[in-house]
N, C-alpha and C positions, 0 to 999 in steps of 0.2 A: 504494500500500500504506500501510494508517495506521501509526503511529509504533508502537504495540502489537505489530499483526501483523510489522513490521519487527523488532521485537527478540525475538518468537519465532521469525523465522525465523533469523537469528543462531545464538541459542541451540541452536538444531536442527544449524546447519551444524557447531557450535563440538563437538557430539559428547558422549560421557562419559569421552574418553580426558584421560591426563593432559596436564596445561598448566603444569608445573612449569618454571619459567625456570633449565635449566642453566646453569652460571656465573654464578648471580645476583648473586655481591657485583662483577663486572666490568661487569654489566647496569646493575648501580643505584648502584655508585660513584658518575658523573655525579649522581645523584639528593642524591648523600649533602647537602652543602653548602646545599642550598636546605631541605631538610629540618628538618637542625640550625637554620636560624633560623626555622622555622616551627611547628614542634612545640610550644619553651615559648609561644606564646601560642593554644594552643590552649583553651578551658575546659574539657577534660579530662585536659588532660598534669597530672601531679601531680607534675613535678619542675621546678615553676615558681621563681625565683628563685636556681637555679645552672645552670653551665653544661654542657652535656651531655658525658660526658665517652667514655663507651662508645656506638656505634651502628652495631649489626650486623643484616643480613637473618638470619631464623630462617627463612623461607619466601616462595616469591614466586610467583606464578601470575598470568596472563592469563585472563581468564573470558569471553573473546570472541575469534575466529578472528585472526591475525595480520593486521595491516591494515586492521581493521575502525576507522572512526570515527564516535562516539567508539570508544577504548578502554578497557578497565577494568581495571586492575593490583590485585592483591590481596597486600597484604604482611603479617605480623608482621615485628616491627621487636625485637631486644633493644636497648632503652634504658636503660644503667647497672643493669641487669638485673631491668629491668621489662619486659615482654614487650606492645606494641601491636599492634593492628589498625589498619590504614591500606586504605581503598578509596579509589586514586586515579584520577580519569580523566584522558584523553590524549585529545586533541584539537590542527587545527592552530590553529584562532583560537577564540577563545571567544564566544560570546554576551554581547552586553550584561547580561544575569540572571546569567551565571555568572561575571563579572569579579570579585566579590569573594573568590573561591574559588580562583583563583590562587595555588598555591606558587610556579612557577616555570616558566624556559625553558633546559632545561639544553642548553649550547653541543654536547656530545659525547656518545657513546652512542647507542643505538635509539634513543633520543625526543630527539634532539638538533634544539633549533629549533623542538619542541611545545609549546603550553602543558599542564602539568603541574600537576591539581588537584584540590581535594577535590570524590569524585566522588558522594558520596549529595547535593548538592543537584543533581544534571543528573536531572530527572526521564527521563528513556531508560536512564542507569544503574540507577537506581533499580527503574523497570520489572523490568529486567533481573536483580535482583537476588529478585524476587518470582515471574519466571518459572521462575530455577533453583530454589526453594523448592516452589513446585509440579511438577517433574519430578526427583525423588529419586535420588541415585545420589555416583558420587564423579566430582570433576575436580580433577585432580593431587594436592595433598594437603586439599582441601575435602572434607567429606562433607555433603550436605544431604538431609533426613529429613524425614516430617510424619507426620502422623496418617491413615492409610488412608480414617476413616471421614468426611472434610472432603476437599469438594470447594472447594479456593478458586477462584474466578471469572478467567478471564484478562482484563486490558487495563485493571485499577485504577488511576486516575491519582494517583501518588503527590506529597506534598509533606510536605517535611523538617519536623519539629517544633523549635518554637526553644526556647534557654530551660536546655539542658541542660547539664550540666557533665561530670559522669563518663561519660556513653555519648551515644550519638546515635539517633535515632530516625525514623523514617519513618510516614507515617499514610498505607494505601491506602485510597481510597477511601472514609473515612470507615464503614471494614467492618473494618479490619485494621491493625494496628502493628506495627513491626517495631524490637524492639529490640538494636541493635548494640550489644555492648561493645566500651568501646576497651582496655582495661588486664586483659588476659585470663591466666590461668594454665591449668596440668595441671588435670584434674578436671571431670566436671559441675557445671554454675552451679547455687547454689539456684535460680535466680529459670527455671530451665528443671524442676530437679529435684522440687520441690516442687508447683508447679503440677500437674505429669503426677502425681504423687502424690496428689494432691485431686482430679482428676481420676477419677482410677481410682477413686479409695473412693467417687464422690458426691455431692462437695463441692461446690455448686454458687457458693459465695460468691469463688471464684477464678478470674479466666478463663482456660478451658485453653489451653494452648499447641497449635498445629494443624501447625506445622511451625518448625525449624531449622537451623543448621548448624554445624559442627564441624572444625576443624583436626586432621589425622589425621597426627602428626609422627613418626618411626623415635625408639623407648625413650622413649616421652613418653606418659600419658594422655592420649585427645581431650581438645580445649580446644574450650568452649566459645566462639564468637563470636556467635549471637544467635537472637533466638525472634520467633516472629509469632504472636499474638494477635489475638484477638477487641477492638475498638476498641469500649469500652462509651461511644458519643455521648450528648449529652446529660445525661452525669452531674454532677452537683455534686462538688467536690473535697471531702473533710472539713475541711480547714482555712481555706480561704473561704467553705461554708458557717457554720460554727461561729464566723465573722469576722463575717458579713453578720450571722446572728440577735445576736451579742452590740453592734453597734454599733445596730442596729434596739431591741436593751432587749428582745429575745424571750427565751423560755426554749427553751431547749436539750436541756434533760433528758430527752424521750423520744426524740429522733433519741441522742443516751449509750445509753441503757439501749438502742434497738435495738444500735446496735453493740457494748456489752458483749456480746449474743446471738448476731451475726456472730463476733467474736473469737474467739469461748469454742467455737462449731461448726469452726473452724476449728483450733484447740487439740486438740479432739476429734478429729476426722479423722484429725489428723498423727499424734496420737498413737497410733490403729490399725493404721495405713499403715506406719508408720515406728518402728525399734524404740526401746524408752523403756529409763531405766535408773535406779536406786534411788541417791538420793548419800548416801555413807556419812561417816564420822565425816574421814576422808581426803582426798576429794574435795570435803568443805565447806569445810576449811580451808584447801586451795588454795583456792577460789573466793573466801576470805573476804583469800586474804594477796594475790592479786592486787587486788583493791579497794583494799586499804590501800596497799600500792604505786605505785597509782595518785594516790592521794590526798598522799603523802607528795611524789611527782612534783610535781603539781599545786600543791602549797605552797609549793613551791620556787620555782616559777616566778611565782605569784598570791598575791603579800603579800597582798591582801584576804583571800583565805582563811586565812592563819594564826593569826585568834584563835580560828577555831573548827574547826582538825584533830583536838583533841581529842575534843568533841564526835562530829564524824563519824565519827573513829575506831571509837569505841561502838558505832555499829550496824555494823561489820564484825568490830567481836569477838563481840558478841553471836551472829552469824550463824556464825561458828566455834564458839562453845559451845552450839550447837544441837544440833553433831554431827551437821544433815544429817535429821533425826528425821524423817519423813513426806514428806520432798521428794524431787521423783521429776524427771528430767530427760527431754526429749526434741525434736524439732525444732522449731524457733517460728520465727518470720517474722524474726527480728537485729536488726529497723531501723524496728520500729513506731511511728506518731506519724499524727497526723490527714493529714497531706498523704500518707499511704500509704492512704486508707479515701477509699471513690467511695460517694456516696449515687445508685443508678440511677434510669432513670424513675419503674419503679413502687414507688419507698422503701422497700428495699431495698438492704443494706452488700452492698460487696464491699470486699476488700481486694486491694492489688497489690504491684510491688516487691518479690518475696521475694528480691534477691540479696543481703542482710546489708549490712553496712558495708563498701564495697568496698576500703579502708586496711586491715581484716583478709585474714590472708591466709586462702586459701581451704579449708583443711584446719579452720581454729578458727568456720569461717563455717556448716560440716557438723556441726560436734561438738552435742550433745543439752544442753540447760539447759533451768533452769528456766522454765515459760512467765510466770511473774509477770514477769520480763525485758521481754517487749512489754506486759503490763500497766502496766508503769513508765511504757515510753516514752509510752502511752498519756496518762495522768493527769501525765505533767510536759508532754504538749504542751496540756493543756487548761489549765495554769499560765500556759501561754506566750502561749495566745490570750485570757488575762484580760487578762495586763498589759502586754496593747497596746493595751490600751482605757483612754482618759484620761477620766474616773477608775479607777484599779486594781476591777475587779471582783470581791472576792474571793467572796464569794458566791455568783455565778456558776462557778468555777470547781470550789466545794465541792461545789456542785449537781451538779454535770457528773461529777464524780468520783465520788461516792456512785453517782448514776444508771448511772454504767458497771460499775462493779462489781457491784450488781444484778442488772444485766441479764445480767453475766458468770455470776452464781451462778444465775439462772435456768435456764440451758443445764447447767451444771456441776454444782447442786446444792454448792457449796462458793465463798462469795465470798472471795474476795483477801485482804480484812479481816483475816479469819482465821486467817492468817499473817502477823501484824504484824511478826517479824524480817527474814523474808525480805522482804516489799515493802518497808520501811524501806530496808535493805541496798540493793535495787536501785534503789531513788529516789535515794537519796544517791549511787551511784557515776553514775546519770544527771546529777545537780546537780554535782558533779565533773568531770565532763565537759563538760557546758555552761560550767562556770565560765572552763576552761584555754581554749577556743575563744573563749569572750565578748573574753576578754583579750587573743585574740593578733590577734581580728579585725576586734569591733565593741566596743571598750571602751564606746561611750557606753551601750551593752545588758549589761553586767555587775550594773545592778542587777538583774535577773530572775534570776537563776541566783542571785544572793548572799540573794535572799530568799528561795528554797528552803534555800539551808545554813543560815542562820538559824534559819527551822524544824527542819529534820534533826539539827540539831546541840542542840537544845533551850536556843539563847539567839535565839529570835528578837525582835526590839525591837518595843515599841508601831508599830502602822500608820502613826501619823503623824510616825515619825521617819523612816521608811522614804524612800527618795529616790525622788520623780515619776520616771515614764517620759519621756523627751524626747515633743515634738508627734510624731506620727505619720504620717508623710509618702506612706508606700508600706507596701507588706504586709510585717511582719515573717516573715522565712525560718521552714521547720519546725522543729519540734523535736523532737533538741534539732538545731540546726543546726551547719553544721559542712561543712570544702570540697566536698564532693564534692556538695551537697545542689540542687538548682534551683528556683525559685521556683512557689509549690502549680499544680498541673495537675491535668487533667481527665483525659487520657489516661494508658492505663498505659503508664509507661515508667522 
């Protein structure tokens, strides 16, 4: 029997009933220990640099018949009360491939004497993971779901995607991805919610989600845990294309201007799909006293920025004495910048990534803004890929800028431009944000973000006092970058 057929047949024995491990915290006690020193080095735990202080099961299921090897354990994890997803396998010895995946061998317990590990790289788990996706139903407190009108293929040979920091990813087949979150909350995910919404209306610029799955917990909304996608092969990233033509001395401007016309249809859609809402005099000024909040933070912490708070300040009073005039809010992609835009075969944007900034929590990740917000992130990431090019390109970047907006107003009928307070406002609270990240992470990259406040703040100095970019070793992170971010990719994940 091949390895495929072998884990559908599994799967078949394993049933739709539940698989909820009664007595779970006596089950995975033993587990606890080995966990606690495994977790902070993971690149997605974001409670890196102290030490765990709370860790409780919130849920625990086996997703394969008792005794089956391997095994596959399915946990949410409260962590100091961040809530994780852990798939771990159970095995008694490991494969030479899967020795770096080793958490541990706990002495007592069910799996006393197994090694015990991370189990999305053992392609059989993995399989296994893609065959309950294709047969929809619940097991114990899993629910997994798809799209009726998607037949996915069985016996995809799966392999892990590397590279990633806040979730993990699986590539079948070079047909399909499957994106796991690790750091899950109550609530539909955008990056599931949104899709299925563009989806619906038409959109062809997003690829739809075909199937997922969901944590079904007593007085909790599902939680989302992950989605499988259509795996757009062969695309260009937007942020290593838009690297390759600036280092080649190419123009760039009309792969801009297409994707201002990808953005803007997609701006469009959501805003059909999904309800929009007017910001009034109110709700500007929150939006305006959060900025400045932030800014005042950020000062505090990034001497370099204190001679020009004032300055920035400006355009978020500005954006409070607007009152909101003509600006309308409604769902946008949270987290937009080139390394989120896939140029396909036939040249044509897509864009992916709709989960927001996953350090938001997930209630303010849903809430409706302005779309100039991804417009921002847009035009400070094409900042970002000037001046990693030794000489500073500023021209290039002007170009690139202007071109996208364009192409934005082409679709829109209304370029960005034309709301000079509002894009101001959210450029500078992006430059703000870059700035407080440059500082805590990659000091020797603080000049890119200090020469945006320069500009924003209306003192910025002659070019040539401006400080060179260090030599250019490897690809500069997206923008704006920031931990949870991975290095530009092709796939969506």
């Amino acid at each position: 029997m091949s390895e495929a057929a072998s884990t559908r047949s599994q799967v078949s024995r394993s049933g739709r009933t539940a698989a909820d491990l009664r007595g779970a915290p006596d089950r995975l006690g033993p587990l606890e220990p080995m966990l606690r020193a495994w977790l902070p080095r993971q690149r997605w735990f974001a409670g890196k640099g102290r030490a765990i202080s709370v860790l409780r099961p919130v849920s625990a299921a086996e997703l394969l018949p008792p005794g089956s090897s391997p095994g596959l354990l399915h946990l949410l994890l409260d962590v100091d009360g961040d809530c994780y997803q852990l798939l771990l396998g159970i095995r008694p010895e490991l494969p030479p491939s899967l020795a770096p995946a080793l958490i541990g061998r706990p002495e007592e317990g069910p799996y006393a004497g197994q090694a015990v590990y991370e189990g999305l790289g053992d392609p059989r788990l993995a399989a296994l993971l893609l065959e309950r996706l294709r047969a929809p139903g619940l097991l114990g407190p899993l629910r997994f779901d798809r799209d009726p009108g998607v037949v996915v293929p069985a016996g995809l040979t799966a392999r892990p995607l590397s590279g990633e920091q806040t979730n993990s990813s699986l590539i079948y087949g070079d047909a399909y991805i499957l994106k796991v979150f690790r750091r899950v909350g109550p609530g539909v995910n955008p990056d599931l919610e949104l899709p299925r919404a563009l989806a619906a209306a038409g959109c062809a610029r997003v690829p739809a989600p075909v199937a997922w799955y969901e944590a079904v917990l007593p007085g909790s909304e599902p939680l989302t845990l992950g989605v499988l996608q259509p795996y757009l092969r062969g695309s260009d990233d937007g942020w290593q294309l838009a690297l390759r033509r600036l280092g080649a001395g190419a123009d760039f401007t009309a792969e801009a201007h297409a994707l201002g016309r990808a953005t803007a249809e997609v701006h469009s859609a959501l805003a059909e799909a999904l309800p929009t809402v007017a910001l009034g005099p109110e709700q500007t000024a929150r939006l305006a006293a959060g900025m400045t909040a932030r800014l005042a933070a950020t000062a505090r912490e990034v001497t370099a920025l204190r001679p020009y708070e004032a300055g920035l300040r400006g355009a978020f009073d500005a954006l409070a004495a607007s009152r909101g005039a003509g600006v309308s809010a409604q769902r946008i992609h949270g987290d937009l910048h080139l390394g989120q835009t896939l140029r396909t075969l036939d040249g044509s944007w897509s864009l992916i990534d709709f989960e927001g900034e996953p350090a938001r929590p997930l209630a303010d990740r849903r809430r409706p803004e302005p779309a100039v917000r991804d417009i921002a992130g847009i035009l400070r990431s094409f900042d970002y890929a000037a001046r990693s090019h030794r000489p500073f390109a500023p021209a290039w970047a002007d170009a690139c800028r202007a071109a996208f907006c364009e192409g934005y107003a082409r679709t829109t009928g209304r370029d960005p431009r034309e709301d000079p307070v509002l894009l101001r406002a959210y450029e500078t609270d992006k430059a703000v944000y870059e700035a407080r990240y440059e500082f805590r992470h990659r000091p020797d990259w603080l000049h890119v973000p200090m020469a945006a406040v320069r500009r924003l703040s209306g003192r910025e100095r002659p070019a040539h006092r401006l400080p060179l970019p260090p030599p250019v070793t490897d690809t500069l992170p997206l923008s704006p970058p920031h931990p949870r971010e991975q290095p530009p990719r092709r796939p969506h994940t």
